[in-house]
TORTORLO-916186 format. One line per field, with one value per residue: y, z, x of N, C-alpha, C, O in turn; residue in one letter. Coordinates in pm, whole numbers. Atoms other than C-alpha are relative to their C-alpha. Layout:
n_c2 <- c(Y, ...)
n_c3 <- c(Z, ...)
n_c1 <- c(X, ...)
ca_c2 <- c(Y, ...)
ca_c3 <- c(Z, ...)
ca_c1 <- c(X, ...)
c_c2 <- c(Y, ...)
c_c3 <- c(Z, ...)
c_c1 <- c(X, ...)
o_c2 <- c(Y, ...)
o_c3 <- c(Z, ...)
o_c1 <- c(X, ...)
type <- c(A, ...)
//
This chain:
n_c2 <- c(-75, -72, 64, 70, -104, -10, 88, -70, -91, -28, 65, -92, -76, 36, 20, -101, -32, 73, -60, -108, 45, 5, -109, -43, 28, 60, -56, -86, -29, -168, -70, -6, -33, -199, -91, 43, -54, -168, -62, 27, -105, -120, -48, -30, -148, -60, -6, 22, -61, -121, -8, -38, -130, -107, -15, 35, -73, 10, 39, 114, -54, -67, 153, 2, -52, -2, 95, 21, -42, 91, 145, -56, -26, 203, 47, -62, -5, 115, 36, -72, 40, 192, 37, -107, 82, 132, -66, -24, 79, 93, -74, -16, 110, 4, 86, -37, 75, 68, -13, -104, 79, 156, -66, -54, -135, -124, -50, 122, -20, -95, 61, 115, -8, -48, 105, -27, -142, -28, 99, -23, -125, 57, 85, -140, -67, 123, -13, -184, 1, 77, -83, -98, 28, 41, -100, -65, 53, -66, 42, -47, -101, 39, 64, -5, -119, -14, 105, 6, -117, 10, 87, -102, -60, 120, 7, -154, -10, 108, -37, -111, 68, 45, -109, -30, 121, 12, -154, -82, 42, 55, 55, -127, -54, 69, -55, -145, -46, 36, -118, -176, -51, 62, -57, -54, -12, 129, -93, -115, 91, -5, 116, 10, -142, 68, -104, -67, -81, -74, -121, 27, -52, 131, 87, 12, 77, 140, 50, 13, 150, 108, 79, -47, 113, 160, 4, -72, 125, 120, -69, -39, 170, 36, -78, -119, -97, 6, -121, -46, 58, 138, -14, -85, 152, 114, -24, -40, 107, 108, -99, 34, 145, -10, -110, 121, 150, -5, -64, 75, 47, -91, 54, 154, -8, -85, 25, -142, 56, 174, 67, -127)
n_c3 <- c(-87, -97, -126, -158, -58, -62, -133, -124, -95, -105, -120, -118, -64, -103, -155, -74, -48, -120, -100, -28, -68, -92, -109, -76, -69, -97, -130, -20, -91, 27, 71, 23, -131, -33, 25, 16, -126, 79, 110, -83, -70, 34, 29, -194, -75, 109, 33, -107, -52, 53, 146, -34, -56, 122, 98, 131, 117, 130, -5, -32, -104, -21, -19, 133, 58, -10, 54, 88, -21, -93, 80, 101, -106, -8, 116, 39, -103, -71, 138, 18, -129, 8, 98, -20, -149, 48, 114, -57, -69, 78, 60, -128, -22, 96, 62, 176, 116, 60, 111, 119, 147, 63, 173, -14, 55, -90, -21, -76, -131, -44, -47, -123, -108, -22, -64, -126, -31, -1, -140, -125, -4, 46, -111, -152, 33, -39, -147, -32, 39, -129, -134, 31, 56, -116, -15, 61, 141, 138, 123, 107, 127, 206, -33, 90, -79, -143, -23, 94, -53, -129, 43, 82, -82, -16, 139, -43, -149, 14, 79, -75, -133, 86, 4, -108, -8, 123, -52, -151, -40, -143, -44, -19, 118, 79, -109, -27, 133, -86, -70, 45, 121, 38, -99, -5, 63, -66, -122, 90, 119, 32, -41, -99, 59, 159, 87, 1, -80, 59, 90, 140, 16, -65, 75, 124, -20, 12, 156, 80, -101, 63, -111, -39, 137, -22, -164, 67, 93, -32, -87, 114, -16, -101, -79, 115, -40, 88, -23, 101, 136, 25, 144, -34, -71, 40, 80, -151, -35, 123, 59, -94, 70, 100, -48, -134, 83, 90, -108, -71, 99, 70, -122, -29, 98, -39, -178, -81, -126, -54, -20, -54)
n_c1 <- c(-92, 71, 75, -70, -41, 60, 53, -147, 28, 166, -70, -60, 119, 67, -102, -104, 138, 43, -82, -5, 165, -94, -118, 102, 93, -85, 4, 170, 9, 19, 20, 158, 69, -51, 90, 149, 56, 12, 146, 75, -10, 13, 124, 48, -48, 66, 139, 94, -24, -2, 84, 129, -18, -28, 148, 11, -45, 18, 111, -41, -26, -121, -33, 31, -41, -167, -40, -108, -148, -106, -85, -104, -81, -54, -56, -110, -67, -71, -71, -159, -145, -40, -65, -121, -73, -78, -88, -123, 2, -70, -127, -88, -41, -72, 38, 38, -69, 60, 175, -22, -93, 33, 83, 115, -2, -3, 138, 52, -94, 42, 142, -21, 32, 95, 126, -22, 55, 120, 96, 16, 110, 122, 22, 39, 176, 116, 30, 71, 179, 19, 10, 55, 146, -16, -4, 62, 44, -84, 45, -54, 37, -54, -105, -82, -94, 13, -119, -101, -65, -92, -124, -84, -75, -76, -47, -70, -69, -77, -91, -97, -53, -138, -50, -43, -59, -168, -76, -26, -173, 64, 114, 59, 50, 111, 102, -36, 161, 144, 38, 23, 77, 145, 98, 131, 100, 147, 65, 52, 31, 173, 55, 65, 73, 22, -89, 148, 4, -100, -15, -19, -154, -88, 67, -82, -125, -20, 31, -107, -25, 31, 80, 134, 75, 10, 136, 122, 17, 55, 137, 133, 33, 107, 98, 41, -12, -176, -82, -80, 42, -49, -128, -126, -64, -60, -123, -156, -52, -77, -103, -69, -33, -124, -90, -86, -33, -115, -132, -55, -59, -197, -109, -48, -127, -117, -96, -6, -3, -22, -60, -64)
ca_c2 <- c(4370, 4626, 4432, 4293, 4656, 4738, 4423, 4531, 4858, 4805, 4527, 4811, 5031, 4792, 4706, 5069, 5147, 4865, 4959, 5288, 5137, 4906, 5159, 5358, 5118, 4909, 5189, 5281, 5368, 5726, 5810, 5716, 5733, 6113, 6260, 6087, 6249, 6591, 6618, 6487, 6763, 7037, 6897, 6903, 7218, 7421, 7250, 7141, 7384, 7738, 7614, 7687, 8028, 8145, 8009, 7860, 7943, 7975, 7811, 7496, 7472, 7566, 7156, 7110, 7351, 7298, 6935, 6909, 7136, 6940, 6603, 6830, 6935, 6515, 6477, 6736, 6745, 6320, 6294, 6582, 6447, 6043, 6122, 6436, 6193, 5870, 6005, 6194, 5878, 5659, 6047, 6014, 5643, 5644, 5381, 5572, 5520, 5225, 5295, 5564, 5328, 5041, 5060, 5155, 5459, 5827, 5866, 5472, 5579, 5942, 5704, 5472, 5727, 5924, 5619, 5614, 5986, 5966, 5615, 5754, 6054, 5912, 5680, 5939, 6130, 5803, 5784, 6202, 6110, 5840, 6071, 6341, 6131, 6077, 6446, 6577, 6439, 6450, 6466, 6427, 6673, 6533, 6222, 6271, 6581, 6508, 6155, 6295, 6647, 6502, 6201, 6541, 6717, 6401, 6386, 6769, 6734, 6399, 6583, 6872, 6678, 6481, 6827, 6912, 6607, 6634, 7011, 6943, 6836, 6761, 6647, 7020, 7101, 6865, 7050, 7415, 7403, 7218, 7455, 7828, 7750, 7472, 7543, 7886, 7858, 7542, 7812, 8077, 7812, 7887, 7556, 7703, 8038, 8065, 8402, 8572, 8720, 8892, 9238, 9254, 9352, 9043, 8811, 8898, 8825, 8484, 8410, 8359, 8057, 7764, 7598, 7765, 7629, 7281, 7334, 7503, 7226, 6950, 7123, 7176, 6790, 6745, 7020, 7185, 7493, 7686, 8036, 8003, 7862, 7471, 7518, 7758, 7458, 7181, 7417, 7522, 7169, 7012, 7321, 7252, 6873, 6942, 7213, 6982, 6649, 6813, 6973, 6666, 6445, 6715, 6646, 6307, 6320, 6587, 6408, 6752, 6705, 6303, 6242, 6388)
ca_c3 <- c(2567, 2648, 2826, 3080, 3097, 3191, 3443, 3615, 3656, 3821, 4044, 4166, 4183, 4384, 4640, 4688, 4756, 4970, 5163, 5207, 5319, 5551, 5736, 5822, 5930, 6143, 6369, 6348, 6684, 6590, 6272, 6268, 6646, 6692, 6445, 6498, 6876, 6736, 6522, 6819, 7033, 6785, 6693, 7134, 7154, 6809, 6784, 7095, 7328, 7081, 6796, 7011, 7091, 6728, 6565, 6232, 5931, 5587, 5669, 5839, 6199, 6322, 6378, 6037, 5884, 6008, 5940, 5632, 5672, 5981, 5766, 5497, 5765, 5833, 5500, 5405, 5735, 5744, 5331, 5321, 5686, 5572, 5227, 5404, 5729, 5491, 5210, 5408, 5634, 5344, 5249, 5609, 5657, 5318, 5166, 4871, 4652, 4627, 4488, 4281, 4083, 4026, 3678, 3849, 3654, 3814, 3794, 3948, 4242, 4270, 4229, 4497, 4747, 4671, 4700, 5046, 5131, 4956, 5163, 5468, 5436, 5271, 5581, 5833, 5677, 5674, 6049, 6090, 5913, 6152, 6422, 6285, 6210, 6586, 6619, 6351, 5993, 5696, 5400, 5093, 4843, 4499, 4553, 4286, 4412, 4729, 4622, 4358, 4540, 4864, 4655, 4451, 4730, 4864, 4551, 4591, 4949, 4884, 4617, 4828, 5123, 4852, 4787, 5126, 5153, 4885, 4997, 5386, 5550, 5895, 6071, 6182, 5816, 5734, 6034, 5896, 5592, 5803, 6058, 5929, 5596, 5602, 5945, 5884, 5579, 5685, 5975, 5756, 5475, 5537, 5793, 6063, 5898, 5592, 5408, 5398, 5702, 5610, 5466, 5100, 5122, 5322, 5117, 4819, 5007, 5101, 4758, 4678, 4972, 4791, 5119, 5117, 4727, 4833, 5174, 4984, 4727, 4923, 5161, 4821, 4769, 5148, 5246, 4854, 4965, 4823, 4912, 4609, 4241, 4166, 3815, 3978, 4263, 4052, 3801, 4115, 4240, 3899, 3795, 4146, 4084, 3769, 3894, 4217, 4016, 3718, 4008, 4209, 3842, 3749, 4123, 4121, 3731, 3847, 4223, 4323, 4707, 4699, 4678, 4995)
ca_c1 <- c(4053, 3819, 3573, 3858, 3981, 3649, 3574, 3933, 3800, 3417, 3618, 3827, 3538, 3364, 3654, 3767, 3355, 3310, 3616, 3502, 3168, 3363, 3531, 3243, 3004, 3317, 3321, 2929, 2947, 3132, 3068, 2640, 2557, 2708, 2490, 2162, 2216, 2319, 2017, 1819, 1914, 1847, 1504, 1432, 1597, 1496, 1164, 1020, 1164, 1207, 969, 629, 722, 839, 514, 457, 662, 579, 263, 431, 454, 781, 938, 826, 959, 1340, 1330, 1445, 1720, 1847, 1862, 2046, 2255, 2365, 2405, 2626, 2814, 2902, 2974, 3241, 3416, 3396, 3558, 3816, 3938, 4006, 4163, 4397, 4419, 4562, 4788, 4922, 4994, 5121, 4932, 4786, 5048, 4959, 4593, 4789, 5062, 4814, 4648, 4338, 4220, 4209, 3815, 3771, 3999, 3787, 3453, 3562, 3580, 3336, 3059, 3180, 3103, 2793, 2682, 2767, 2591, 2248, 2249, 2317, 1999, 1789, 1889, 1809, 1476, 1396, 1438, 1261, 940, 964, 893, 703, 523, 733, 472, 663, 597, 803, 1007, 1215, 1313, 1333, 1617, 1776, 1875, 2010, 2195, 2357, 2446, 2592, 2808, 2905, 3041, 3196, 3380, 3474, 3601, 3850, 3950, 4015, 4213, 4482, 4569, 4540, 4923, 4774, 4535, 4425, 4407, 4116, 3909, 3981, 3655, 3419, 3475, 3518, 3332, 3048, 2953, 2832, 2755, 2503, 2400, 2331, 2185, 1815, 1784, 1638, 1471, 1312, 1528, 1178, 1256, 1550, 1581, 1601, 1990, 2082, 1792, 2045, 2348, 2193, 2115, 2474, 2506, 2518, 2377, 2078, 1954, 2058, 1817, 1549, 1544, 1521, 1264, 1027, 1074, 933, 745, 654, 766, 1107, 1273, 1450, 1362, 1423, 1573, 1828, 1926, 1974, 2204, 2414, 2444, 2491, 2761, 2933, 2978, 3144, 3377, 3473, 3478, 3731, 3956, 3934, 4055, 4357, 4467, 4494, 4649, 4872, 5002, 4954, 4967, 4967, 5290, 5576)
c_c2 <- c(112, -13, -35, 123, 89, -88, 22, 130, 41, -127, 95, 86, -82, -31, 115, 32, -93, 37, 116, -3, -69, 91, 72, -61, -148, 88, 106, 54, 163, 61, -21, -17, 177, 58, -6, 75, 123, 54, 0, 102, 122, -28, 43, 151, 154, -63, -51, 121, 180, -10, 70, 159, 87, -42, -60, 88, -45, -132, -134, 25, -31, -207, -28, 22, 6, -185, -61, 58, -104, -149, 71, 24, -116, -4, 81, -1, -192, -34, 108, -79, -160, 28, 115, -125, -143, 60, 98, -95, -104, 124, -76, -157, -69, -143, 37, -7, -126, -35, 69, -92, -88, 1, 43, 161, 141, -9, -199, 33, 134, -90, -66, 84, 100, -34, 5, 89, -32, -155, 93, 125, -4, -84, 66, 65, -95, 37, 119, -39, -65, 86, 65, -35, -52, 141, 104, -109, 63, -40, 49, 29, -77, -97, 21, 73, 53, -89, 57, 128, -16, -89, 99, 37, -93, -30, 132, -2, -106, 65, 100, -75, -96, 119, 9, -85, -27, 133, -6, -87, -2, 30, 171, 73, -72, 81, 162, 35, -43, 105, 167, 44, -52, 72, 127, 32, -81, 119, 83, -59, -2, -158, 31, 155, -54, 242, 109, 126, 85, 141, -24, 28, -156, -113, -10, -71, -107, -85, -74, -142, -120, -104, -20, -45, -155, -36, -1, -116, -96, 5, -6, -164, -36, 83, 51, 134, 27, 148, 55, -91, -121, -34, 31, -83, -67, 79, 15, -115, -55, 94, -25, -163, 14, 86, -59, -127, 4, 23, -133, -142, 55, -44, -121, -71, 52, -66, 150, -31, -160, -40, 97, 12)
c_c3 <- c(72, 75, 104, 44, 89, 159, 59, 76, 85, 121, 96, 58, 151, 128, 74, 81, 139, 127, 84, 109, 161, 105, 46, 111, 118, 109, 0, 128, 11, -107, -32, 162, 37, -81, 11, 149, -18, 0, 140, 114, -58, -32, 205, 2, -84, 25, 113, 91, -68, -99, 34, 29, -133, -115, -106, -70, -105, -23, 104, 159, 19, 16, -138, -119, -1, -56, -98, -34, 81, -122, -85, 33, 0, -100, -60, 117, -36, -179, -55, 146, -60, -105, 44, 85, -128, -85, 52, 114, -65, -58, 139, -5, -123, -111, -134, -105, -44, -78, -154, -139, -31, -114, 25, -56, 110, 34, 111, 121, 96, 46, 149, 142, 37, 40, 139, 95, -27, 78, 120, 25, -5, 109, 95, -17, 14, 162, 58, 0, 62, 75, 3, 35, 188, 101, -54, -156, -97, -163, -114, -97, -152, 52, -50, 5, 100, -34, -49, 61, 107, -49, -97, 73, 111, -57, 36, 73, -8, -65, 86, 149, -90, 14, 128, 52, -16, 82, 178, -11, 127, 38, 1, -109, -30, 121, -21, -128, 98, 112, -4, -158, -11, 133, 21, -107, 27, 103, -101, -141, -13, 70, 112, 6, -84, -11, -17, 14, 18, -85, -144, -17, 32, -117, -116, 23, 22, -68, -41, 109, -95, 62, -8, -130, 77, 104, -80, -89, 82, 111, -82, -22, 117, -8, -197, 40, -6, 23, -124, -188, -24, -86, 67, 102, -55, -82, 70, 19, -113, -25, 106, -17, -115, -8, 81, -78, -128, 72, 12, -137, -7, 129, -45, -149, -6, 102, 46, 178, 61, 5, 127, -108)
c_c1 <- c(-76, -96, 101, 58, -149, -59, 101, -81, -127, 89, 67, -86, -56, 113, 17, -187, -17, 120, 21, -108, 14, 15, -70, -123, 43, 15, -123, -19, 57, -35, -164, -41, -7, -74, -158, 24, 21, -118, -94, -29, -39, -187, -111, 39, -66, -127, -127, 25, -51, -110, -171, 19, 62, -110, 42, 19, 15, -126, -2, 62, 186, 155, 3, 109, 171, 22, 70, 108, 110, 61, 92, 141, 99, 47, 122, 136, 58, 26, 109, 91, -24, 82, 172, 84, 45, 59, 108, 37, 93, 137, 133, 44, 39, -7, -99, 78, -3, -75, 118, 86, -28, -55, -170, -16, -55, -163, -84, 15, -119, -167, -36, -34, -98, -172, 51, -46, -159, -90, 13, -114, -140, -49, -4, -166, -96, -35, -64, -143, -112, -38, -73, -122, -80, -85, -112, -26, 109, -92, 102, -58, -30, 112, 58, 119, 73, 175, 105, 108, 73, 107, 68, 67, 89, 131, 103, 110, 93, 107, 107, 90, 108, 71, 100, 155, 102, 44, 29, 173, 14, -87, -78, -83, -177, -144, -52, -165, -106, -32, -38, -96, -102, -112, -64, -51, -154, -106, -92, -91, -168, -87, -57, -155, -25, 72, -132, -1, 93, -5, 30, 177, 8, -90, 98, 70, -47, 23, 139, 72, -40, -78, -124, -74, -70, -116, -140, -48, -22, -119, -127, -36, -35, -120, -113, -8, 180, -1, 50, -73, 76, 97, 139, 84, 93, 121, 113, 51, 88, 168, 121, 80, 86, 138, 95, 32, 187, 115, 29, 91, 163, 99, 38, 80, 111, 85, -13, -19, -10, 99, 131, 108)
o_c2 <- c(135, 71, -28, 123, 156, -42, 32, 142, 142, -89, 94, 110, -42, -5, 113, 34, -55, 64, 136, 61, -18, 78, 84, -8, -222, 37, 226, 122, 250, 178, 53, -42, 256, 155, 80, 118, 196, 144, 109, 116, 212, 62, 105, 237, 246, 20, -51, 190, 244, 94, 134, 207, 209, 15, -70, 199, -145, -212, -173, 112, -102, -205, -37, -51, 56, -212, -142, 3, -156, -185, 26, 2, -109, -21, 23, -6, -190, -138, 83, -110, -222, -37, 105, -170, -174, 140, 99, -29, -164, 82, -125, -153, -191, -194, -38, -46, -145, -117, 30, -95, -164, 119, 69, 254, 125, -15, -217, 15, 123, -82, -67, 40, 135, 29, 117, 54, -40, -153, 150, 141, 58, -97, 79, 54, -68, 90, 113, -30, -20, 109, 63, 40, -107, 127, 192, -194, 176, -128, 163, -46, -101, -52, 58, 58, 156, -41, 43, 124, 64, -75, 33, 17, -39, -84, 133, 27, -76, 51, 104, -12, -102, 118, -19, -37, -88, 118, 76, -143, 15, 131, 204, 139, -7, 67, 224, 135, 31, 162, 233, 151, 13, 133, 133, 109, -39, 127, 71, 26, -55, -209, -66, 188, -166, 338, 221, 226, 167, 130, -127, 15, -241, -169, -122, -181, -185, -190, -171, -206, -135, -189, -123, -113, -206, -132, -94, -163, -135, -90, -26, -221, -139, 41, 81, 183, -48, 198, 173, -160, -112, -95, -43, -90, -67, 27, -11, -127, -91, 31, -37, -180, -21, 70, -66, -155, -72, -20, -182, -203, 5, -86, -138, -162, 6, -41, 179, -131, -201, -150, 217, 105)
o_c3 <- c(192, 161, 218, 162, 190, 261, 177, 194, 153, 238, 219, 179, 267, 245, 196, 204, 254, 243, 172, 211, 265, 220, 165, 209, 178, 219, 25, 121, 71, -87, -124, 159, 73, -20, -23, 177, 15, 64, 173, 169, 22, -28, 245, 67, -26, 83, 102, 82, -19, -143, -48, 68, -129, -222, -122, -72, -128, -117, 150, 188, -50, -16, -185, -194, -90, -135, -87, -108, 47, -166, -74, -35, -54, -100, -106, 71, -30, -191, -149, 137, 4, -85, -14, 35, -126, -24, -19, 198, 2, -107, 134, -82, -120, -181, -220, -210, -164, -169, -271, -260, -89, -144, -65, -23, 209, 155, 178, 199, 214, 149, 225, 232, 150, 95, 171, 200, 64, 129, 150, 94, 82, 115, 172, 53, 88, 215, 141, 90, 72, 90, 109, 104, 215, 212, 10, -191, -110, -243, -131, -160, -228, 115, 35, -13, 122, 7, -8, 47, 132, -8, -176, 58, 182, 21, 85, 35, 34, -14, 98, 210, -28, 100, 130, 111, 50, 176, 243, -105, 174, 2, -89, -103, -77, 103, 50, -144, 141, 132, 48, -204, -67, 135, 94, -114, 32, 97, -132, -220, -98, 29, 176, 78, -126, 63, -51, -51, 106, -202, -169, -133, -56, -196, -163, -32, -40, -51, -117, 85, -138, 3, 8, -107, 106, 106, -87, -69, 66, 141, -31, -1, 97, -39, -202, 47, 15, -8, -160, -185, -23, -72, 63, 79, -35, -72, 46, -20, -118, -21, 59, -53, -107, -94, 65, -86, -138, 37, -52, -86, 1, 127, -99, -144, -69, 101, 141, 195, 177, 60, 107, -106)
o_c1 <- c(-61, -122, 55, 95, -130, -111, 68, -114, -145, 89, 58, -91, -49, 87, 37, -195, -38, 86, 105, -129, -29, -26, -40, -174, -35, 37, -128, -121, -6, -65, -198, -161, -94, -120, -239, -88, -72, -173, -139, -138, -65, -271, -209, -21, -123, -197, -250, -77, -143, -159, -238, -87, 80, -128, 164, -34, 84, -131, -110, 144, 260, 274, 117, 174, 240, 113, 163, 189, 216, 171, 207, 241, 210, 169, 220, 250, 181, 91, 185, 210, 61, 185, 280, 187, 164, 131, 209, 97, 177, 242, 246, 140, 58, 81, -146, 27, 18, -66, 129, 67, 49, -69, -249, 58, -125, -188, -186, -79, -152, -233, -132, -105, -130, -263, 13, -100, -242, -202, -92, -215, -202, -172, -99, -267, -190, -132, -155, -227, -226, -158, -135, -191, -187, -137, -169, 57, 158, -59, 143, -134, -124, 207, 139, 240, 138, 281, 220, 230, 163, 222, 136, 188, 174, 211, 216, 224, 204, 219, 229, 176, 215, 159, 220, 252, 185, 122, 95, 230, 127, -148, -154, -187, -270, -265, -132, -236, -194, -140, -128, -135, -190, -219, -163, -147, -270, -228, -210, -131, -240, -191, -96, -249, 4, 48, -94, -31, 66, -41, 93, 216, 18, -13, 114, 82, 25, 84, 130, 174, -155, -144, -189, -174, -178, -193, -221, -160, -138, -192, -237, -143, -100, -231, -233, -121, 276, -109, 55, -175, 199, 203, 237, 205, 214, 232, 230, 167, 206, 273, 235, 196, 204, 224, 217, 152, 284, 225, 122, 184, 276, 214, 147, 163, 206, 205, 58, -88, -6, 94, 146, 188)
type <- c(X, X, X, X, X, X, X, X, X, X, X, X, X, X, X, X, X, X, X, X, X, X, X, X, X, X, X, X, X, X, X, X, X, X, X, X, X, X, X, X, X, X, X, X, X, X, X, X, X, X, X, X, X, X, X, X, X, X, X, X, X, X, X, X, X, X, X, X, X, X, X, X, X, X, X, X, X, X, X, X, X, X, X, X, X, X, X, X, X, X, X, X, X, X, X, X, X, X, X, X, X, X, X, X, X, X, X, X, X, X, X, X, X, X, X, X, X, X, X, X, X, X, X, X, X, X, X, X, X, X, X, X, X, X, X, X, X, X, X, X, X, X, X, X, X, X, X, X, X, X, X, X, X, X, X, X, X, X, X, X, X, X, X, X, X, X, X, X, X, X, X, X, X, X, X, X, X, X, X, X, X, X, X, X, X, X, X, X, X, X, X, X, X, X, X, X, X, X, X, X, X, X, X, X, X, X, X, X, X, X, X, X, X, X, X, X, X, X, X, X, X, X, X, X, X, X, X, X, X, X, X, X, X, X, X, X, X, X, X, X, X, X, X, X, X, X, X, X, X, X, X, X, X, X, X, X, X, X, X, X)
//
């Protein structure tokens, strides 16, 4: 019995994943063309245009040195909006109750669409990285550090964009974090600076950006080079993940905003 309760629930896993997968790469044309020309513009504009004229930083010329922010950028930016826009896509057209009253369990349902988030995202960054290498060398540092930190913060954002999801109650809502909270934190996140250059007052206040770890970290896995301490990263990320993951569970045991 508990093997077929288990092969029920990696079947659902895999349907709700692939469906998530689906749906992103059926209309590849907006959700993975729009950021590969984004990025493309900031590395022309930041690093060809502004990068020769603010010099090499932190030893790494100036192109370089933003690179792995920008992909961080992709990745966090297209795995919170793929898992916010569907998941309130199935609230609104009122086909999540379905998922919700089938015996699929709460954490299959959260898995399902959080593989989703974190494909789309990991693929967007591929494409970023592409672009990048188009631009400038990306010697990697520490693979390890480099896979495991962007497929975390992948994870993270996926989670928080469920979040977003259950609590928004239109469309407007799902636009109101990406806009007034990722975007400057991402700004302010240490992807186009390195925190260096900052007064010791503000260097504090950056400290407390969760952005700016996740950057820093996956920058040390390209570049080997870190603003902030590695240990202190991964505990943020990992501590985040479990914070967003238990919320996003109690929701979806609770119905708290899934059902009208």
């Amino acid at each position: 019995m508990h093997s077929s309760q288990l092969q029920r629930s990696l079947i659902s896993l895999q349907t709700l994943a692939w469906k998530e997968t689906h749906r992103y790469l059926r209309i590849w044309v907006q959700t993975l063309v729009p950021p590969a020309i984004t990025m493309t513009l900031y590395f022309v504009i930041f690093g060809n245009l502004i990068g020769p004229r603010i010099g090499p930083m932190e030893g790494y010329s100036y192109m370089e040195y933003i690179a792995p922010g920008i992909i961080m950028m992709a990745v966090i930016t297209n795995s919170y909006a793929n898992v916010v826009s569907s998941f309130f896509g199935a609230k609104f057209q009122h086909h999540i109750e379905e998922v919700l009253v089938s015996p699929t369990p709460n954490y299959i349902i959260l898995l399902g669409y959080v593989a989703g988030g974190v494909g789309r995202g990991l693929l967007t960054g591929l494409i970023v990285t592409i672009v990048a290498l188009f631009f400038t060398r990306l010697p990697v540092n520490n693979l390890p550090i480099t896979i495991s930190v962007v497929f975390l913060t992948a994870v993270l954002f996926s989670l928080g964009g469920f979040i977003n999801a259950v609590f928004a109650r239109k469309f407007d809502d799902i636009a109101l974090i990406p806009t007034f909270v990722l975007t400057p934190l991402t700004y302010l996140g240490g992807v186009f600076y390195s925190i260096n250059l900052l007064p010791d007052f503000w260097q504090g206040v950056s400290m407390v950006n969760p952005i700016l770890h996740m950057v820093n970290a996956f920058r040390y896995g390209i570049l080997g080079q870190s603003d902030i301490g590695i240990v202190t990263a991964y505990g943020l990320i990992l501590g985040f993940i479990v914070l967003l993951g238990s919320i996003s569970l109690w929701l979806l045991h609770s119905g708290t905003g899934l059902r009208s």
